[in-house]
Each structure stands twice: as C-alpha cells, then as structure tokens.
C-alpha positions in Angstrom: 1.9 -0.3 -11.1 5.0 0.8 -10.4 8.0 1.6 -12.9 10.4 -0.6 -13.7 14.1 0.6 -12.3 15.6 1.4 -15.4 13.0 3.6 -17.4 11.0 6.4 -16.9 11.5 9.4 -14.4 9.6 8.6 -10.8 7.3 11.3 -11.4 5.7 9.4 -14.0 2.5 7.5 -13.2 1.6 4.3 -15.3 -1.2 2.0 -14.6 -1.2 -1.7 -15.6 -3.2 -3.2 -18.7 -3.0 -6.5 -18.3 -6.5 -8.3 -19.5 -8.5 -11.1 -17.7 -6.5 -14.3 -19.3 -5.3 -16.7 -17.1 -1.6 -15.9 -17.8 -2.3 -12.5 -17.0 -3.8 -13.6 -13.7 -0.7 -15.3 -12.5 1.9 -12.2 -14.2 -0.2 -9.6 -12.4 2.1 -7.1 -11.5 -0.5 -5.6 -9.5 -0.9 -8.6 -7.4 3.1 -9.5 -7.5 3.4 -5.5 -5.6 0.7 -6.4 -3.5 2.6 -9.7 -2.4 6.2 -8.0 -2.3 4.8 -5.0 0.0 2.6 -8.0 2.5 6.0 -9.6 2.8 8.1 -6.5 3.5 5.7 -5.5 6.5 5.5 -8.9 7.6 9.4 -8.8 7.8 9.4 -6.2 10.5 6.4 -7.0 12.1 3.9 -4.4 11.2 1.2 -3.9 13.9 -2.9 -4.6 12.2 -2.4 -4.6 8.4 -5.0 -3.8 6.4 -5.8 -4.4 2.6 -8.7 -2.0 1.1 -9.4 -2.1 -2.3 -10.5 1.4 -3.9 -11.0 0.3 -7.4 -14.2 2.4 -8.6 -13.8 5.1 -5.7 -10.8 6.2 -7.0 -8.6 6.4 -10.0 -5.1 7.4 -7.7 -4.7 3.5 -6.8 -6.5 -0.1 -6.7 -5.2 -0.7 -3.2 -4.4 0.9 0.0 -2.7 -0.9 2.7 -2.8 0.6 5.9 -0.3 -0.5 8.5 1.1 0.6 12.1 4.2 0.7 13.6 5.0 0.9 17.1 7.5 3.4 17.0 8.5 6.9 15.0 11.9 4.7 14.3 9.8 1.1 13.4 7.7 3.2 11.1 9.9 4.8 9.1 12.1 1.1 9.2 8.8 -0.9 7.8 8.1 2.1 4.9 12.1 1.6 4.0 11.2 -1.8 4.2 8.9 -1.6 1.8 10.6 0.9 -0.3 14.0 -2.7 0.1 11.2 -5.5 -1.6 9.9 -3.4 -4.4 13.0 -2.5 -5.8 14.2 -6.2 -5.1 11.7 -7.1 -7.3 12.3 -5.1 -10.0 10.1 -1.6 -9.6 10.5 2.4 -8.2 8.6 3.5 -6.0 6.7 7.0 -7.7 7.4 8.6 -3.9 8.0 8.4 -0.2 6.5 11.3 1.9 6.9 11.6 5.8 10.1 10.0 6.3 11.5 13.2 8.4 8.7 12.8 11.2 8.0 9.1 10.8 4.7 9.5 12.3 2.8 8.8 9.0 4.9 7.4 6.1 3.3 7.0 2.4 4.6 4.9 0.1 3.5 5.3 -3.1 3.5 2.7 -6.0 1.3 3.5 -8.4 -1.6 1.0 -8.0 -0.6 0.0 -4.4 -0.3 3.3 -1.7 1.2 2.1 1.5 0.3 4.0 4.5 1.9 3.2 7.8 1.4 5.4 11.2 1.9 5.3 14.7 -1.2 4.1 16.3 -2.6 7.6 17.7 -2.3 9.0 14.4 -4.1 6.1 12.3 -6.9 6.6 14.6 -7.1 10.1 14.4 -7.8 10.3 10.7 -9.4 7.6 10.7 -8.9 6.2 7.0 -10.2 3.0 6.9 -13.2 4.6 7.9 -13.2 7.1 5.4 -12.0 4.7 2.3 -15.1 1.5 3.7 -17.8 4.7 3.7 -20.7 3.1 1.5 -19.1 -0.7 1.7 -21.8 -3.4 2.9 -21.1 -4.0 7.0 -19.6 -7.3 8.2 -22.3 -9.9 9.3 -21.1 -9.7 12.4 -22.0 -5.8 12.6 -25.5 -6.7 10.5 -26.7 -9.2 13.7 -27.5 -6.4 16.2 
C-alpha cells in the first residue's frame, strides 16, 4: 500500500494487513489504490489497460497494471495522472522512474506498480508475457 502523506519517508515500503472480514473487504486500501489508479488512466484515456495480479510470484507488489500511451508527452501526462489521484486520496507514491524519456514510466505504490509505455516499447519487453508465464490459457486459446 502506499504511505499516507504525512508519515514516513518515501523510501519506506509498507504492505497492508488488513484480514478477510467483511469491513476489511470494503476498507481495502489495496483495492481503494487499485480504483484511484483505473480512474486516473481512464481520465486521460490510456490506450489497452491491463490488470495482472502477481500475488504468489512476487513479494515487490499484488498488482501490476500495464498501460499505453500514445505519445512520449501522453505518457508521462497519464503517470502524473496517476501520481494527481493517489495523493488526492490520501497516499505517496514510494517512486516515479522514467519521467525524463517518457517512453516507459513506473509508478510505484507499494502493492500497485503502474507501468505505462509507448506501444513499441510495451511490446518489446513484452511484460505481460513475462508476468502470465505458467497462468492457465484463456478458453479461447485452449479450443485450437
């Protein structure tokens, strides 16, 4: 999750541990980020959005969300986006990286990472691929 705005420094990784009740469910802060980072990317009209959740592959985050933007200039304006709703709602980001080239910008909050790229670089490494290695194929995928 990430920090609130007024405590500790950004370098400081916490992770949530909220149990399973069904207060919890709906206070979430995981799923609250996850919400606040959908919206910010819808905002500015972020080009094929995707949601992967690497809960037991990795302990660096529960989701990735993987975005595009059209342009060096949309990019880096959909990761300040996202960088505008999170601390709207309350939380630091732990980091931005990329910002000065724009072609790959990664936001990172803790449980969430947000990755958004120009097109040509998205598909060149590829990392929906690598991050669904392992995952059971669509049925669609399963039929041929």
């Amino acid at each position: 999750m990430a920090t609130p705005a007024k405590k500790t420094s950004p370098k400081t990784r916490t992770r949530s541990t909220a149990t399973a009740t069904p207060a919890a469910k709906k206070a979430d802060p995981v799923e609250i980020l996850r919400k606040q980072v959908l919206a910010a990317l819808d905002e500015l009209k972020a080009k094929d959005v995707k949601e992967i959740d690497v809960r037991g592959k990795t302990s660096i985050a529960d989701i990735l969300v993987i975005a595009s933007g059209t342009s060096t200039r949309h990019v880096k304006s959909l990761a300040d986006e996202v960088v505008r709703f999170v601390k709207k709602a309350g939380m630091m980001p732990l980091g931005v990286e990329g910002q000065r080239e724009a072609e790959w910008v990664l936001v990172d909050l803790g449980d969430i990472i947000v990755h958004v790229m120009l097109p040509r670089i998205r598909e060149f490494y590829g990392l929906e691929r690598l991050w669904t290695v392992g995952d059971e194929m669509p049925a669609a995928a399963n039929a041929d």
